[in-house]
C-alpha positions as CSV (number, residue, x, y, z in Angstrom):
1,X,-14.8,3.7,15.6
2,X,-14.8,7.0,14.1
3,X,-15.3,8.1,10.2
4,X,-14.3,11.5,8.5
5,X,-14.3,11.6,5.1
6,X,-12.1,13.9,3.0
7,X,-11.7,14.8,-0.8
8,X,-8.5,15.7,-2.2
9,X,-8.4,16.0,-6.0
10,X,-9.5,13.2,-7.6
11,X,-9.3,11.3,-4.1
12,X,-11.5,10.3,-1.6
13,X,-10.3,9.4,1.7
14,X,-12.0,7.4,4.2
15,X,-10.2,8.1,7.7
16,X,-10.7,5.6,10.3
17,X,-10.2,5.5,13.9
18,X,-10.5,3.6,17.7
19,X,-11.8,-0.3,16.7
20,X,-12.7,-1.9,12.9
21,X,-15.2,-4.5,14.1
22,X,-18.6,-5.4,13.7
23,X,-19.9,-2.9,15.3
24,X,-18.4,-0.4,13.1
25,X,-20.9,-1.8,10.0
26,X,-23.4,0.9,9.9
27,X,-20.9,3.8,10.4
28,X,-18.3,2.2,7.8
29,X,-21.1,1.6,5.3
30,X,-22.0,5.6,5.9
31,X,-19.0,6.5,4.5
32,X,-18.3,4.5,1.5
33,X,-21.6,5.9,0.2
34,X,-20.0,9.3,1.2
35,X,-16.7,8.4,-0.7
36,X,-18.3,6.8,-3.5
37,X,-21.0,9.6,-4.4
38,X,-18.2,11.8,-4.1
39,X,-18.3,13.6,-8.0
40,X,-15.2,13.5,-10.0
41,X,-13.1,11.1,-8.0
42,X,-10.8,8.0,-9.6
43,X,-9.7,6.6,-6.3
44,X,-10.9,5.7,-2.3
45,X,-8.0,5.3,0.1
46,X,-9.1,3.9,3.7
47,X,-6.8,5.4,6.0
48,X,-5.7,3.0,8.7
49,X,-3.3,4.7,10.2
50,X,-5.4,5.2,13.8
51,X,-6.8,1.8,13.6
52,X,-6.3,-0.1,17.0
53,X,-7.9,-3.1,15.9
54,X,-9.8,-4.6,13.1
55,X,-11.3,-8.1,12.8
56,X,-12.9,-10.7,10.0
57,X,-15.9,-8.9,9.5
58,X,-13.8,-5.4,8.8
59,X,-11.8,-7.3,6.2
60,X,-15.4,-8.1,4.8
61,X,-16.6,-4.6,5.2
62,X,-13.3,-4.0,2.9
63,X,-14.4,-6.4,0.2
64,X,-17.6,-5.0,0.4
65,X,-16.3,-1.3,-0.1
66,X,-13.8,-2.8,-3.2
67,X,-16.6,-4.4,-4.9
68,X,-18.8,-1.3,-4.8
69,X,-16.2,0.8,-5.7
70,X,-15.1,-0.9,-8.6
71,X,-19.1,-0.8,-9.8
72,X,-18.8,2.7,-10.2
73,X,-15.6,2.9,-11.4
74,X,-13.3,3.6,-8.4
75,X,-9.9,2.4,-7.2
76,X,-9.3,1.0,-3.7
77,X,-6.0,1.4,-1.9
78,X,-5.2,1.1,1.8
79,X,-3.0,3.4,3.6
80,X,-1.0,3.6,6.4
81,X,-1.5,0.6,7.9
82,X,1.0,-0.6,11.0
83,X,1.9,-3.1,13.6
84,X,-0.9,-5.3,14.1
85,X,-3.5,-4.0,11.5
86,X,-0.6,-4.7,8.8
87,X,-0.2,-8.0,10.1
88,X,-4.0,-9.3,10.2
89,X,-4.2,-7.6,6.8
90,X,-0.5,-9.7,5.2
91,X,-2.3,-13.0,6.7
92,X,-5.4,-12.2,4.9
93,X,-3.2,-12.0,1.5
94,X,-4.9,-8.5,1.4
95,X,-1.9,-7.2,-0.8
96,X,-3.0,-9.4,-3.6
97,X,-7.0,-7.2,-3.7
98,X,-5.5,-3.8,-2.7
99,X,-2.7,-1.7,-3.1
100,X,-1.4,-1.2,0.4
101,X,0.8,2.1,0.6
C-alpha cells in the first residue's frame, strides 16, 4: 500500500492506495501521526478511492486512527470509497462511526 498525505485548509488527507491489510500497519500508523500533528486542522479524511482491497485488521487500523483522532480533537470521515471497499465497509456498519462521503 502506498500513503501521501496532504493538507488542505483545515483538512488533512490521508490518500491510500494498492492493498489495506495487515501488512500496511506500520506505513498506515506513519501517517496518522502525520495527519494528526498536522497544526491547525479540524478534520482527517482517509481517501479510499484507490483502495483494491482492505481487510479486518484495516477496519481496526480505522478505529484506531478515529480514536486517536478524536483525543486530539479531530474529525474522521472516509471518502471515496467504491465497489468492494464500500461493501466490506456497509457490512462492518462503518456508516454508524464515520461519515462516509
Amino acid at each position: 500500500m502506498e500513503t501521501n498525505v496532504s493538507t488542505q485548509q483545515s483538512q488533512v488527507r490521508i490518500q491510500l492506495s494498492g492493498r489495506f491489510d495487515f501488512n500496511s500497519h506500520r506505513e498506515f500508523r506513519e501517517a496518522v501521526d502525520r495527519a494528526l500533528g498536522t497544526p491547525d486542522t479540524t478534520e482527517v479524511a482517509v481517501d479510499l478511492g484507490k483502495v483494491a482491497y482492505l481487510d479486518s485488521s484495516a477496519l481496526g487500523m480505522l478505529l484506531m486512527l478515529r480514536d486517536k483522532a478524536k483525543g486530539v480533537g479531530k474529525a474522521v470521515s472516509l471518502v471515496n470509497a467504491t465497489g468492494s471497499v464500500r461493501q466490506v465497509l456497509d457490512i462492518a456498519n462503518f456508516g454508524k462511526l464515520f461519515p462516509i462521503v
